[in-house]
N, C-alpha and C positions, 0 to 999 in steps of 0.2 A: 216682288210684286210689280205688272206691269199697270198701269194707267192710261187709260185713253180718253182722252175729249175730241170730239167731234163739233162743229158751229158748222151749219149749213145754211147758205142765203138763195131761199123759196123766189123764185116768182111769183110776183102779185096774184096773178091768175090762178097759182097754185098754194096761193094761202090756206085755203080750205083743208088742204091734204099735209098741211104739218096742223092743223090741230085734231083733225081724225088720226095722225102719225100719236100723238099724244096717249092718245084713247088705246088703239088696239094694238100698237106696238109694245105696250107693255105686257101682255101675255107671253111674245115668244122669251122676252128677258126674262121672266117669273120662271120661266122652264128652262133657261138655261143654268145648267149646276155649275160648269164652267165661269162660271161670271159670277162674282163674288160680292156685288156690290153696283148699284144701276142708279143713272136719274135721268130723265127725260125733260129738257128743260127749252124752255121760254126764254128770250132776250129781249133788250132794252132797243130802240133805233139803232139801225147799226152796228146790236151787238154793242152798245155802251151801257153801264151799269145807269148812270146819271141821267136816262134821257127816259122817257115813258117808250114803251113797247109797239114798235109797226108790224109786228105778228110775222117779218119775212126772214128772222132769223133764228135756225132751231138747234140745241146741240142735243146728245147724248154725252153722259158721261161713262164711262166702268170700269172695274175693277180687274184684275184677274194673276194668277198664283204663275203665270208662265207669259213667256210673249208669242209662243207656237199655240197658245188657246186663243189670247187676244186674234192673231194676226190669220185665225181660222174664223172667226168672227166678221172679220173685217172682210175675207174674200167671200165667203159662201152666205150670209146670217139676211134674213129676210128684211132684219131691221137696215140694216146699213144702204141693203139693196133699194128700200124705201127710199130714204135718206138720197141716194145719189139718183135717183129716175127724178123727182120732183125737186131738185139741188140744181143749181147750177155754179156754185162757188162750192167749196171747202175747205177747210181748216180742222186737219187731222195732226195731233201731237201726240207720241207717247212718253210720257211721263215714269220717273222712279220716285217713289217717296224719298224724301231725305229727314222729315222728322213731320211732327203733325201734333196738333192738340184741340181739344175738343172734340161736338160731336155733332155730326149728322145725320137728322130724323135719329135721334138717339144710339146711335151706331159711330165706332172710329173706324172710316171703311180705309182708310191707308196706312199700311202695316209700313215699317222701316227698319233696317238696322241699325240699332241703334249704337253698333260701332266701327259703322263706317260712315259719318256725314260728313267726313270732307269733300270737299266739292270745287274743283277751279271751272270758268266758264259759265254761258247762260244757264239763268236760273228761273225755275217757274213758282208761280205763288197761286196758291186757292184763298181766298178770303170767303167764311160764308156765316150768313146769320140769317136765323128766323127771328122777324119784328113783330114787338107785341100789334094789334090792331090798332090801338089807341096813340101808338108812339109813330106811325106811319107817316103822317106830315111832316116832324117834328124830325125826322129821320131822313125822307128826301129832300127836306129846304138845309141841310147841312152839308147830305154828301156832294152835293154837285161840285162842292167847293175842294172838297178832298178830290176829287176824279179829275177835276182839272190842272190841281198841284199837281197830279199824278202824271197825266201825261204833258207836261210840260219840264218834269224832273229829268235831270240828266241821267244817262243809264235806260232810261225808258226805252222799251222797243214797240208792246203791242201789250193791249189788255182786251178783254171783252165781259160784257157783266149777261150774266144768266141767272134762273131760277125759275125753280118748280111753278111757283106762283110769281106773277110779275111786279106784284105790290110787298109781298109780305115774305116771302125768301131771296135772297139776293145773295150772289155766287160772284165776286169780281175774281177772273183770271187774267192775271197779269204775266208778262217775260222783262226780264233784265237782260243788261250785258252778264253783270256779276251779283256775286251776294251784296258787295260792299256799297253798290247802285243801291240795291232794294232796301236796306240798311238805313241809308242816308236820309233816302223820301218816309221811310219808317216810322222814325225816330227824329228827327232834326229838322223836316217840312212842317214848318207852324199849322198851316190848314189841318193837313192828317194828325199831327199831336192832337188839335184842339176838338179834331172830331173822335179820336179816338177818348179824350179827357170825358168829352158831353155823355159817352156812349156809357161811363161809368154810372156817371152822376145822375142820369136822365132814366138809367134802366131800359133803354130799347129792346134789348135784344130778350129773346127768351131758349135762345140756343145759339153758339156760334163756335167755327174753328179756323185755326190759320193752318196752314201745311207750305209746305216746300218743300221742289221736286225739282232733278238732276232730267233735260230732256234728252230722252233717248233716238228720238229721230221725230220729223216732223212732215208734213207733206203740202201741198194748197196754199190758200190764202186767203185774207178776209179782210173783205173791204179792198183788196187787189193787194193787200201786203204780207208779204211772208215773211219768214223768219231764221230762213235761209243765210 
């Protein structure tokens, strides 16, 4: 299975045309068979999970059984072609799953083998959860604190936070040097333990999954940074 994330940053002028991209761009997806799995999503300022939404940064996510259907997508597909007419940044990564748990919109849309997840080199991470309504405050006066452990953690390279909805699904994509970076800030960063500790006790979430993913090549940049 191949993986593609997309973050595109709109010009102001053409804010308007990533939230109609929102709207009609998901019919050619719905009719694509080739594409196994889709999300059209909304960012945070700048593409940070922690910051409320300036509406100029847009991604796609999807799924796909080959990287000759992906990378036939990417040249010809109407959606992409959107994407880059009213774009003037990007940040295109393809992704391999390396393991995954939970679910999305009720669905595990990243298949892995699950006997081969060794892995040396950068590593990529999906974090994502849908928040109950009511737990929405209580949920952003915490993570600001985690997102900034995070890119302050050694090992860090580049993250960007997306979701369907800008309050109430949240998608943080993060890259490392190694596993053992991601690891570290995981498990051993006081802020992320304690936010991951409340997240039990507090009940936030009403769906979430972690994955991690082997990247297969990557293109662009975001915020002028690649990962190159």
């Amino acid at each position: 299975m191949i993986v593609a994330l997309t973050i595109t940053k709109f010009r102001t002028r053409s804010i308007i045309f990533g939230f109609i991209g929102m709207a009609i761009l998901r019919i050619p997806l719905f009719l694509n068979k080739k594409c196994k799995f889709w999300k059209l999503m909304g960012s945070g300022k700048d593409a940070q999970v922690d910051l409320p939404p300036d509406f100029k940064h847009w991604a796609i996510l999807t799924t796909w059984n080959d990287k000759a259907s992906c990378d036939e997508f990417y040249s010809k597909s109407f959606t992409i072609k959107w994407f880059r007419f009213f774009g003037f940044e990007e940040l295109t990564i393809l992704l391999k799953p390396l393991s995954s748990h939970g679910l999305w919109s009720g669905k595990q849309p990243f298949i892995f083998d699950k006997s081969n997840q060794i892995h040396t080199g950068k590593i990529a991470v999906i974090t994502r959860a849908a928040i109950h309504l009511n737990k929405v405050k209580d949920f952003r006066n915490n993570i600001k604190r985690a997102a900034k452990s995070m890119r302050e953690a050694p090992g860090y390279l580049l993250s960007a936070g997306v979701g369907e909805n800008p309050y109430l699904d949240q998608a943080t994509f993060s890259i490392w040097e190694d596993a053992e970076s991601m690891k570290n800030y995981a498990y051993k960063s006081f802020d992320h333990s304690d936010v991951i500790k409340l997240t039990r006790e507090r009940k936030w979430y009403s769906e979430e999954l972690f994955a991690r993913f082997a990247i297969v090549e990557s293109q662009g940049s975001l915020n002028g940074q690649s990962i190159n």
